[in-house]
N, C-alpha and C positions, 0 to 999 in steps of 0.2 A: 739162404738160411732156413734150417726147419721150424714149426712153431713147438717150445718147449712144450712137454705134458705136465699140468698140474696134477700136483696129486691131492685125493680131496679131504679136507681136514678132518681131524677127531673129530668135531660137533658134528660135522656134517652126515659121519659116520652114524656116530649114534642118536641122530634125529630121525636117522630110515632115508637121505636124501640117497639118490641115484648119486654114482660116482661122476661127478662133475668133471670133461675134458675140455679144455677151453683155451685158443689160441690168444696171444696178444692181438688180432687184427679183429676176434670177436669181443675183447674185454675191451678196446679202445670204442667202438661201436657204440658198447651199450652204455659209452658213459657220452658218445656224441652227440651234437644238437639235430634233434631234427631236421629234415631237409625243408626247405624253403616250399608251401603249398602255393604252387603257380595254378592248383585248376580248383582254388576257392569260391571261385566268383563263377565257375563252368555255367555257360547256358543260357550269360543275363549277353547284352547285345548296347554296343555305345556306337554312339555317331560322334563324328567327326570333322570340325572346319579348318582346311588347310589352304595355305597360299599357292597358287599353282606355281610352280617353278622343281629344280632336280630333286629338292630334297626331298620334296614332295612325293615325288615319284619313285623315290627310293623308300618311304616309308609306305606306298600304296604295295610296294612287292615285297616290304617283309610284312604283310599280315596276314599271309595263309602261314607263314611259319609263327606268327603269334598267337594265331586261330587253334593251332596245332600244340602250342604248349597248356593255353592257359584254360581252351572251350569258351573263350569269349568272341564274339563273333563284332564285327568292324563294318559299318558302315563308311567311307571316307568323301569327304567331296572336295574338291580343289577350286578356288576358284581365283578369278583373275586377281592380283593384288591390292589395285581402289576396290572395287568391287566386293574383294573379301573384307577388308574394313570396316567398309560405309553397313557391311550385312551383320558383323560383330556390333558395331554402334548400336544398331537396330534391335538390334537381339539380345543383346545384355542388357540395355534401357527397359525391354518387356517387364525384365526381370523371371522369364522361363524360356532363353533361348533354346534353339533346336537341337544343339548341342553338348554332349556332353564335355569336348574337349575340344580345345583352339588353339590356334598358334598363336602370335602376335609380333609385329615388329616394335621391340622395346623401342627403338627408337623414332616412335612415332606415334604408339602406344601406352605407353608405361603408366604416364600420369593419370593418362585417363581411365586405366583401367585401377588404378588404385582409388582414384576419387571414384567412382563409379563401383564400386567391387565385385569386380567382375571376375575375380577366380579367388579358386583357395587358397590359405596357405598352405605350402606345403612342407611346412619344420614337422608338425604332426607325425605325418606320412611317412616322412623319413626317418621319425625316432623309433617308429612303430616294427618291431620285428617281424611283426606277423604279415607286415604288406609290404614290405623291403628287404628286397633278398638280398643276403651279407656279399655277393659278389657286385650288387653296384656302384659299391663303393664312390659317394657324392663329391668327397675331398677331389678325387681325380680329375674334377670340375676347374680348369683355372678361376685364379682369383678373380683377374677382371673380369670374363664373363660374368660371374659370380655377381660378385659389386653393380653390376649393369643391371642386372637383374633385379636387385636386390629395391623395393620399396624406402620412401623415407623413415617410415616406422621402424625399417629392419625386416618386414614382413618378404617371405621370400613367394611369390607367388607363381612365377613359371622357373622351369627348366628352361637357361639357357643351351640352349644345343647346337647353338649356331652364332657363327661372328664372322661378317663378310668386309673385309679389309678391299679400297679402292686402289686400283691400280690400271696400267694402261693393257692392252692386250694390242699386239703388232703383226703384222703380214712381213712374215722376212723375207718371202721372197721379193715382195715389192719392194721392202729396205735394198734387198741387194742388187736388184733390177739397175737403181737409181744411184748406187753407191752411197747411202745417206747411214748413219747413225743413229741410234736411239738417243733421243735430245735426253741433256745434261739437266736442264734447267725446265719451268715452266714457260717460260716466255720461248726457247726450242721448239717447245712442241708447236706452237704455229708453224715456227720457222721449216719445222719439217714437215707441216701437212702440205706447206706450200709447195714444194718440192714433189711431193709427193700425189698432189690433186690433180686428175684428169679426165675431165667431165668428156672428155672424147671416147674414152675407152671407157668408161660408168664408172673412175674409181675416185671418190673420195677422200680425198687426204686424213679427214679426222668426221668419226659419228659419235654423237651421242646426245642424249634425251633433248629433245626440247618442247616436248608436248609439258604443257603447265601442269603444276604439282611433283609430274616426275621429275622435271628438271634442277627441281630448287638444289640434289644432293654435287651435282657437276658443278655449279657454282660455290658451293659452300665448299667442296671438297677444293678446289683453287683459291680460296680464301683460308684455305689453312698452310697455304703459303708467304701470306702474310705474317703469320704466327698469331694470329686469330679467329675467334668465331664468330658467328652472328650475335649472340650476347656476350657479356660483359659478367662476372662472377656476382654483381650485385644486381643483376637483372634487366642492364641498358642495354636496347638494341645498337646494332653496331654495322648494320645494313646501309646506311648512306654514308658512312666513311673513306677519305682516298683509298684506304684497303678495298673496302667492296666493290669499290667504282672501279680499282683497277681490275680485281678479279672477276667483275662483269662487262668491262672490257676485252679482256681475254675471251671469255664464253662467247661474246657475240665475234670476234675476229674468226674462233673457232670450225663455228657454226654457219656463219653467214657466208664466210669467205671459201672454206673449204669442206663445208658439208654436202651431204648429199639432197637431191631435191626433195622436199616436203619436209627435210627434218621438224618443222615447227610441229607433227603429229608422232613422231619417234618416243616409244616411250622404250624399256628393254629390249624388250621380245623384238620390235624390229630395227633397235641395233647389231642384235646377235644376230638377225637373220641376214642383215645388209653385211656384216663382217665375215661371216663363216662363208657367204656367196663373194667373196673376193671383193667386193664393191667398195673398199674402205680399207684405208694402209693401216689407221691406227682408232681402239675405240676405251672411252675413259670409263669405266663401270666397276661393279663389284667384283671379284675373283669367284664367287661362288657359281658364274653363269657360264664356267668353263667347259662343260660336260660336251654338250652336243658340237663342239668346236673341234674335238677330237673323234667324232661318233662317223664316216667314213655313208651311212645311210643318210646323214641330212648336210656336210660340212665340204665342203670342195677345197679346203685348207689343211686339210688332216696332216700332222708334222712342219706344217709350216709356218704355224702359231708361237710368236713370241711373248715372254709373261714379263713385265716390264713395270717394277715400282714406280709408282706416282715420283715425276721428277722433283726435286725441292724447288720453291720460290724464293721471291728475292730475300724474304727473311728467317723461312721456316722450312723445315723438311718434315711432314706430316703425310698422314696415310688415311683418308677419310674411311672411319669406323661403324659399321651399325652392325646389328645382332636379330634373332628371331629367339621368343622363349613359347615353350609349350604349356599351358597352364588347365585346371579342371573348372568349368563351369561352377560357380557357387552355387549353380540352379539347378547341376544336376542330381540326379538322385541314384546314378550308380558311379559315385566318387571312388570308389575301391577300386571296381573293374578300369577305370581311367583312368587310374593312377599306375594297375599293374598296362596298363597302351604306354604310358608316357615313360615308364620305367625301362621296358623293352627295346621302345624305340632309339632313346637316350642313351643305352648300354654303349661296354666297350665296343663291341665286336662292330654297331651299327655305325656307331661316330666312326672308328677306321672306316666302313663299305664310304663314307659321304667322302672324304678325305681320298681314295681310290677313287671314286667316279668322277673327283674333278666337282664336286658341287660345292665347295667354300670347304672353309677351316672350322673345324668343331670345336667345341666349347669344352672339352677333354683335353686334358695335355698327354695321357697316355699315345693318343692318337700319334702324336710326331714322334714319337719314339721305337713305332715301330718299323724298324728300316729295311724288314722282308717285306710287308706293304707295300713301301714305299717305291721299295727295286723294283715292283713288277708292275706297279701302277703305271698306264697306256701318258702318262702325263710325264714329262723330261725332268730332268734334274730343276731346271729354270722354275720351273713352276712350284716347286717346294721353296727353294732359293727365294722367290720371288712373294710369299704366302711369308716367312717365318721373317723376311726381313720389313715385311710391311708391318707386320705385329709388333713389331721392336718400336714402331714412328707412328703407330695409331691414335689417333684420338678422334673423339666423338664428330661427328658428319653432321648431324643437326642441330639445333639448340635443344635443351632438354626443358621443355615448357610443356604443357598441358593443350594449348592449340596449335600443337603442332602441324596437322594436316590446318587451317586455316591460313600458319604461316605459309604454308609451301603453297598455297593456292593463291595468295596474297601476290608473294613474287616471284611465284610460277608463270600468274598472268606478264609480267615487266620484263621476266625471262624470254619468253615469245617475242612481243613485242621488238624486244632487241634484235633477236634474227631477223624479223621483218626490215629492221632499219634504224629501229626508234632509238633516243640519245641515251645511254646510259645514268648517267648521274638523274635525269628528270625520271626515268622509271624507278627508280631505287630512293630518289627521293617520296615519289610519288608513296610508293609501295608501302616504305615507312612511315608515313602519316596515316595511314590507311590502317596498319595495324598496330601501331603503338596502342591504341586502346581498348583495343581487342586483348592485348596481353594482359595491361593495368589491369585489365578488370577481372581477367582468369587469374591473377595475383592477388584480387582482394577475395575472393570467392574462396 
């Protein structure tokens, strides 16, 4: 279609204006909005504390093309996941961390970082036109990430970007080796490590965490087979009940019986590394640590990786939940620039790249919708299947309390101990008297 010629009106005539030619694609123009100034903040320079793992690594490579839109320039440092904690604890207490921007794991984080205020809000940020570009569109956030995130005031302080659902990861050719199944049930999955464990050849029927603190999520995530969690809705521990007791029963049959040697010092990293070297049939962890499983330079299991929903227990079918959100420093002083990092990073396009490489489920619901993505992602059918039906049976992996890292270190210790030998019930006894008043008193506080 051509653009009609206007012709220019009487007044215009007799004002002395130039005859006025004007397409409709320039008359829509001049009534559009402004385009969104990504290079406002050009020049100023923010740092950066992230958790060392894929996602991580996928936001260290998009920041030359962030560098590239906005002229803010990225410092980023990765560091191990205790480690990145205990160094945020350390550094939001100052009150002028080194930081302008952090991750956090909500679920383990949250409380403390809202009793402690240790980021902005960010509803401001996002009503603000001027620092939020109309295609980030926040709604596209699901709810519950959302909600997870979400402070008790309401206050919404990080970008949830991340929500890593539990589930098993399986060596199928070992399954097929042996002729065995993917177990139905939790109480299976022994019955299949056992089958499947042969310290003759290095392979280990079942890995995972048993180094103390990291451990506590494997036990809890098997106690939501019980159709419960470690607390109670009105805030009663629930750690020495026949539920826990069986569900730490299981961990140490797991562990002791069909783990590989040392597990008692196993925290992720050398789960993934013991699975992806063939060493172990099957291993209980989060879906987001799928990446290098299929990477062909570090993985000797490449295409032979099974994605395999946390089986249900005797009374619940549950998919142990935790999440990571990104938030601004209250301390820092260039909020703006850190906000257009956390904006960028958080975008559609990024959430899909995390979703393709295998590094967990994003906090985007656009993200599964796109099914040209998803056809071409090095990751099988299974592993979508396997991600979208976990999300359906999620619920929260830890208690949401404010000591959280002190509970996990509580009976993280009683967790070890088990592998080693020690009685069940007496360590979870033990454990519980030990921090019942550790809580009571984060309760009255």
């Amino acid at each position: 279609m051509t653009d009609q010629i206007l012709k220019p009106t009487r007044r215009a005539l007799l004002g002395g204006a130039a005859v006025a030619i004007a397409s409709p694609l320039v008359l829509r123009e001049s009534h559009a909005q402004a385009p969104f100034n990504w290079k406002r903040f050009a020049g100023q320079s923010i740092d950066v504390l992230l958790v060392k793992n894929p996602r991580s690594d996928l936001m260290q490579a998009a920041e030359k093309e962030f560098t590239e839109l906005t002229g803010i320039k990225v410092s980023a440092e990765q560091v191990p996941e205790q480690q990145q904690r205990q160094k945020a604890v350390i550094e939001f207490a100052s009150g002028k961390p080194s930081f302008d921007v952090s991750g956090i794991s909500l679920h383990v984080q949250k409380r403390m970082a809202a009793k402690g205020k240790w980021f902005e809000n960010l509803e401001p940020f996002l009503k603000d036109a001027s620092l939020t570009a109309p295609d980030f569109d926040f709604a596209d956030f699901g709810a519950g990430p959302v909600a997870y995130a979400r402070q008790a005031d309401g206050a919404l302080d990080t970008i949830p970007f991340f929500v890593d659902y539990w589930m098993i990861y399986y060596n199928k050719e070992l399954f097929d080796a042996k002729g065995v199944a993917y177990p139905k049930t939790m109480e299976e999955i022994a019955t299949v490590a056992a089958k499947l464990h042969d310290p003759a050849k290095g392979v280990a029927g079942f890995v995972s965490r048993g180094l103390k603190n990291a451990n506590v999520p494997v036990w809890t995530s098997l106690l939501l087979g019980q159709g419960v969690e470690t607390t109670s809705a009105d805030g009663k521990l629930l750690t020495d009940t026949p539920e826990a007791i069986w569900a730490g029963e299981l961990y140490k049959k797991l562990n002791k019986d069909t783990g590989p040697q040392g597990a008692v010092g196993f925290n992720w990293n050398e789960c993934q590394t013991t699975f992806m070297q063939g060493r172990a049939a099957m291993w209980l962890d989060g879906i987001g640590f799928a990446t290098p499983l299929e990477d062909p330079s570090k993985s000797r299991i490449v295409g032979k990786v099974g994605y395999g929903v946390t089986p249900p227990g005797p009374k619940a079918h549950h998919a142990g939940m935790f999440a990571d959100g990104i938030g601004i420093s209250r301390g820092s002083s260039k909020k703006e620039a850190a906000w257009l990092y956390i904006q960028f990073m958080t975008n559609k396009k990024n959430q899909i790249a995390m979703l393709k490489a295998g590094a967990g489920a994003p906090g985007r619901s656009s993200a599964y919708l796109d099914q040209e993505t998803i056809s071409q992602s090095k990751f099988g059918k299974q592993y979508f299947e396997c991600l979208l039906n976990s999300a359906k049976i999620a619920r929260a992996g830890l208690p949401q309390i404010v000591p959280v890292t002190e509970f996990r270190d509580v009976f993280g210790v009683g967790l070890t101990n088990m592998i080693g030998g020690a009685d069940v019930a007496t360590e979870l006894k033990k454990a519980t008297e030990t921090f019942a008043p550790v809580l009571a008193k984060s309760e009255q506080g």
